[in-house]
KOLVOBA-634594 format. One record per residue (C-alpha): x, y, z; residue in one letter; residue number from 1. Coordinates in pm, 1 decimal, m for minus. Example, Ala and Ser with C-alpha at 12.3 -4.5 7.8 and 13.67 -1.06 7.14 Angstrom:
# residues 2
{{1230.0 m450.0 780.0} "a" 1}
{{1367.0 m106.0 714.0} "s" 2}
END
This chain:
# residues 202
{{4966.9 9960.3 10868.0} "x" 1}
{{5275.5 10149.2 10753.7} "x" 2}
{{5373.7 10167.0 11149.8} "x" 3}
{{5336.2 9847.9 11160.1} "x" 4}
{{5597.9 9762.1 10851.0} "x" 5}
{{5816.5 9980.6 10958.7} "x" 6}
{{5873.0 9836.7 11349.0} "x" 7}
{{5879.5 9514.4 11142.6} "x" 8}
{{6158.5 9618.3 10966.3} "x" 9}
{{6330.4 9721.9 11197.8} "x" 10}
{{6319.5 9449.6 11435.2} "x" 11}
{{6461.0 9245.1 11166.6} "x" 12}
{{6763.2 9480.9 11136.1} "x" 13}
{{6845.2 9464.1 11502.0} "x" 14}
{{6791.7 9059.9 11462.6} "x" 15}
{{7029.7 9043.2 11170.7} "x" 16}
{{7301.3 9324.3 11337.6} "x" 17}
{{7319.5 9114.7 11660.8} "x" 18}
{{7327.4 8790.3 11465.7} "x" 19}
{{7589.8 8912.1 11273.9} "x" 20}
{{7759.3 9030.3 11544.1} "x" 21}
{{7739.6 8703.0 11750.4} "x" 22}
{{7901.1 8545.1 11458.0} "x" 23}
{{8215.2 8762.3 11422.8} "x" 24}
{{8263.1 8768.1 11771.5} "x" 25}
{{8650.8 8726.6 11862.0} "x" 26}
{{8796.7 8376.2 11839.7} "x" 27}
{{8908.1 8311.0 12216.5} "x" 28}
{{9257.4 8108.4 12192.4} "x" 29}
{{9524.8 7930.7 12485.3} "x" 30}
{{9830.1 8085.1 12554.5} "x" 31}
{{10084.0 7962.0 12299.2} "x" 32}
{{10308.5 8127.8 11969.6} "x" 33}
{{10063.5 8002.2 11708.7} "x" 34}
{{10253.7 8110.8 11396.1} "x" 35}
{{10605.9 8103.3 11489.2} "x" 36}
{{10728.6 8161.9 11116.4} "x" 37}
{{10800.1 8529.4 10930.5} "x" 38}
{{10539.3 8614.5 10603.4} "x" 39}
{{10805.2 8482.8 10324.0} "x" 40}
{{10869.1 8727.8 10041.9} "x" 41}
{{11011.4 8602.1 9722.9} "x" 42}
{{11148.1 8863.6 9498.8} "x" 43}
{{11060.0 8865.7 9120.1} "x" 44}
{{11400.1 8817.6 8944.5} "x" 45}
{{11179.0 9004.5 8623.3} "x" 46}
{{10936.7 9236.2 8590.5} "x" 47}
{{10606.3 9116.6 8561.0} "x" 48}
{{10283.9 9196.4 8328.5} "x" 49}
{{10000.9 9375.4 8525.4} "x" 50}
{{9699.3 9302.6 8625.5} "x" 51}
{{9381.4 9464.9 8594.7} "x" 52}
{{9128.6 9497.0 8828.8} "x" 53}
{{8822.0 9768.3 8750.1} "x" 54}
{{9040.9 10078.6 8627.4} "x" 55}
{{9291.3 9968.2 8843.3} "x" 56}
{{9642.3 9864.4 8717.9} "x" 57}
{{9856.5 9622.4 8986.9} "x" 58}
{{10204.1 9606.2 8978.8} "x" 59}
{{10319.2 9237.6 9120.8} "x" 60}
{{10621.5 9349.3 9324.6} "x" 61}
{{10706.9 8996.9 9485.6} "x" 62}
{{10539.9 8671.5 9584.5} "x" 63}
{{10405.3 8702.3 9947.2} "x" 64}
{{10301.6 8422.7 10161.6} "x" 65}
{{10229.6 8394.6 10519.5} "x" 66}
{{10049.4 8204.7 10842.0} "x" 67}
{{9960.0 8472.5 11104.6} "x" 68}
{{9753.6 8555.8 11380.9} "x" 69}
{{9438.1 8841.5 11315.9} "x" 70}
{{9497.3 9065.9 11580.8} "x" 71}
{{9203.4 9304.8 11431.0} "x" 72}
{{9012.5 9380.1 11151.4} "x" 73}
{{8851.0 9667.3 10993.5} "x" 74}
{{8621.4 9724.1 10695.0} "x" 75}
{{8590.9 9968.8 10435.8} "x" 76}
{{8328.8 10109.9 10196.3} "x" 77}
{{8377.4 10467.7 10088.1} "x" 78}
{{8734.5 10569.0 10095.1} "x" 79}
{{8928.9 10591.0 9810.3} "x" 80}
{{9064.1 10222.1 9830.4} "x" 81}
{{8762.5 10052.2 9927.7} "x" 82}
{{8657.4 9894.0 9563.2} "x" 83}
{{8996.8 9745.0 9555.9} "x" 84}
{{9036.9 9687.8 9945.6} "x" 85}
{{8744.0 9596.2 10125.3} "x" 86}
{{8912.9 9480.7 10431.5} "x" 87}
{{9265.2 9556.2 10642.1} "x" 88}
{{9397.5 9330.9 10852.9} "x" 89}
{{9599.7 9352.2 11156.5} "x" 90}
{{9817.9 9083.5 11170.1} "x" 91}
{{10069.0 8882.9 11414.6} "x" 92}
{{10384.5 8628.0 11397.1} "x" 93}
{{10582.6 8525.0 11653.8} "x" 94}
{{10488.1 8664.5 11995.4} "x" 95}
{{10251.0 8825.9 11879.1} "x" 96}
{{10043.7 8570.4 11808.2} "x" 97}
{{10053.6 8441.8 12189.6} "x" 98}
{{9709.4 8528.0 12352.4} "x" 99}
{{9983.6 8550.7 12701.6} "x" 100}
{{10160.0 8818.9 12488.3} "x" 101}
{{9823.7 8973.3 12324.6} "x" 102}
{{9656.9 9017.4 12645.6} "x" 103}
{{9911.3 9315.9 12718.8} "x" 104}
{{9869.7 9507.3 12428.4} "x" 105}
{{9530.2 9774.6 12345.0} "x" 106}
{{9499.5 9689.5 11930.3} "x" 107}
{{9300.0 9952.6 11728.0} "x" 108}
{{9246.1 10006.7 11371.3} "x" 109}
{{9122.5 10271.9 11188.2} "x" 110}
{{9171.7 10501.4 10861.2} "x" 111}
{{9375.4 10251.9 10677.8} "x" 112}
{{9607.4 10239.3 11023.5} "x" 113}
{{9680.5 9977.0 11272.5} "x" 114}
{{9793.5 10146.1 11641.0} "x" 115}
{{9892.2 9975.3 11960.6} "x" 116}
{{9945.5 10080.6 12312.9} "x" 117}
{{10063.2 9909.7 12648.5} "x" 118}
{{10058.8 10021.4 13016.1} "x" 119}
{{10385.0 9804.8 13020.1} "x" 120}
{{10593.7 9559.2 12738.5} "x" 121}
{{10536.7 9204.3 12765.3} "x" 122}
{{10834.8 9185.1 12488.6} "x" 123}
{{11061.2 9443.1 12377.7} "x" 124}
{{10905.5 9755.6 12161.6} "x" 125}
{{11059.2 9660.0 11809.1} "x" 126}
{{10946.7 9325.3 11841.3} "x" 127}
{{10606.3 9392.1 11850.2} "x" 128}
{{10683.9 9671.4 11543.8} "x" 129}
{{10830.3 9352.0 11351.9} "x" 130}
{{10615.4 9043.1 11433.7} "x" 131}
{{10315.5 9237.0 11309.7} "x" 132}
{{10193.3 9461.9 11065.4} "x" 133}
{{9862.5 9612.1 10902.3} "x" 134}
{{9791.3 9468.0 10560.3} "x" 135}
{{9527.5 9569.1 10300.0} "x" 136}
{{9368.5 9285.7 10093.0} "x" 137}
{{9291.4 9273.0 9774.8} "x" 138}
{{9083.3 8995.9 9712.7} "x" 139}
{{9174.9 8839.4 9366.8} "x" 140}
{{8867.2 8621.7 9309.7} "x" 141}
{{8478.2 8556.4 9445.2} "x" 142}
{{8573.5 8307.7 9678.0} "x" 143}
{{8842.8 8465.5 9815.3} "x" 144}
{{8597.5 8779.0 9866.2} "x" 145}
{{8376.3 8533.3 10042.3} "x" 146}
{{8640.6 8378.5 10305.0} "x" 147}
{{8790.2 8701.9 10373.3} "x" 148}
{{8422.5 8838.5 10489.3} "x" 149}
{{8374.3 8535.8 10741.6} "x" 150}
{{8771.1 8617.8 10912.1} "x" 151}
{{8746.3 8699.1 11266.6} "x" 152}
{{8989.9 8824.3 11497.7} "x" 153}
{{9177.4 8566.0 11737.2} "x" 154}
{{9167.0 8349.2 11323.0} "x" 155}
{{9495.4 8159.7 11206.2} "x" 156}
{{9509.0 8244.1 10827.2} "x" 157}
{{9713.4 8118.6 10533.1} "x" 158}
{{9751.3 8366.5 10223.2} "x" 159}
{{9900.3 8338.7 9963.1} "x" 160}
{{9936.3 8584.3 9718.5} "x" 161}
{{10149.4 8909.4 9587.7} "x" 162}
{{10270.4 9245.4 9734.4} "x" 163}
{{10160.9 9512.3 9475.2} "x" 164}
{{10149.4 9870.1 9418.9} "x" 165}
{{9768.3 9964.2 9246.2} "x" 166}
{{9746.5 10315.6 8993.0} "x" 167}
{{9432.3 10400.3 8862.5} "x" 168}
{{9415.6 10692.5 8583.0} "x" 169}
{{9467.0 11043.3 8734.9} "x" 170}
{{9787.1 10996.1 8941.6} "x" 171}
{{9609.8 10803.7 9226.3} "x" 172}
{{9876.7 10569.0 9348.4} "x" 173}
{{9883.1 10271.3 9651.8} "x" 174}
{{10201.7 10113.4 9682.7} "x" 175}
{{10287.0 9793.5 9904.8} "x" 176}
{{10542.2 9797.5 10182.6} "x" 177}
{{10818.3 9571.5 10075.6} "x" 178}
{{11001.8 9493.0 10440.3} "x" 179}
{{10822.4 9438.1 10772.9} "x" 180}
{{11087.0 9649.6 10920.3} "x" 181}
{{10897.7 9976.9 10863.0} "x" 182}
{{10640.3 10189.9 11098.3} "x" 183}
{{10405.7 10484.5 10997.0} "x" 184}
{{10280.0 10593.2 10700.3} "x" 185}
{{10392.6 10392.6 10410.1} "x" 186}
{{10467.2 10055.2 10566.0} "x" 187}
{{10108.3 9852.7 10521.6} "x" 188}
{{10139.0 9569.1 10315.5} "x" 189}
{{9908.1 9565.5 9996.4} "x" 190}
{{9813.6 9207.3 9946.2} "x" 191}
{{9674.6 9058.2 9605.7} "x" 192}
{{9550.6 8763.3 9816.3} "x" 193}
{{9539.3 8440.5 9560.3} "x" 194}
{{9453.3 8219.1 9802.4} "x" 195}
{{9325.5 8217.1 10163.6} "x" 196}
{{9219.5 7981.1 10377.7} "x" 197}
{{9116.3 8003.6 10799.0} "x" 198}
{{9262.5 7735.0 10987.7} "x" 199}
{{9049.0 7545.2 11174.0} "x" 200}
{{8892.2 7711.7 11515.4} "x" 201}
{{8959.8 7574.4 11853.7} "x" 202}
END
């Protein structure tokens, strides 16, 4: 009897692993710049209070706001971010949200990192390091939580929200990239997201 609950139970695991994975398969998308515009950053002109988010404190460094491409995403559960950050997302504006561009370039993620490699550049190197960046959300409410689980990659999003750097007590510190200029270590966005919402699939 306890064989039997146990092949049971497992059978419904592999049922519910290759559901889910049928329905986060990649969004497939026509050749085409679907988010031809740069994330906008607005620049507080004062500081502003905190917020608080478990024993957390975030720092709102400027407004962020931004349509772009998901070029990958990756999920997290036991590094040190994870409570704040469940999810990173690799994103893409400008050429690089063209599936004729896309097609060209190998997109991994992994470790809080977004990488790329090519056999050959379907646009010139920098572009690709400026049209698209690796950005760690913080999801500010439930719902928010909830969307950002169901994002896929080949998904148009619109976020709004704010670029912040996050200190919790013993001198653990995450701090947003402020330019999209940046490579390497140190130039992930960190995204309070306020708002997000997945354009509508072809």
């Amino acid at each position: 009897m306890l064989r039997k609950i146990i092949y049971f139970a497992v059978a419904v695991l592999i049922v519910l692993m290759v559901v889910h994975k049928f329905s986060m398969r990649p969004v497939a998308r026509s050749d085409g710049v679907l988010a031809p515009d740069a994330p906008l950053q607005t620049d507080f002109t004062t500081p502003q209070p905190p917020l608080h988010m478990k024993d957390a404190s975030l720092e709102p460094l400027a407004k962020f706001a931004l349509t772009a491409r998901v070029l990958s995403r990756d999920d997290y559960h036991f590094d040190a971010g994870a409570y704040l950050s469940p999810t990173d997302l690799a994103l893409g504006w400008g050429r690089m949200s063209d599936s004729a561009v896309l097609r060209h370039i190998n997109i991994q993620q992994g470790v809080r990192f977004y990488t790329w490699n090519v056999k050959t550049f379907p646009i010139p190197r920098r572009e690709i390091e400026t049209h698209s960046a690796n950005m760690h959300m913080i999801p500010a409410n439930s719902e928010v939580a909830r969307e950002l689980k169901q994002v896929r990659v080949g998904d148009l999003v619109t976020l709004d929200g704010l670029l912040v750097e996050a200190d919790r007590p013993g001198g653990w510190r995450w701090r947003s990239s402020l330019t999209r200029d940046d490579t390497g270590p140190g130039a992930c966005e960190l995204v309070y997201v306020e708002d997000l919402t997945i354009n509508p699939r072809p």
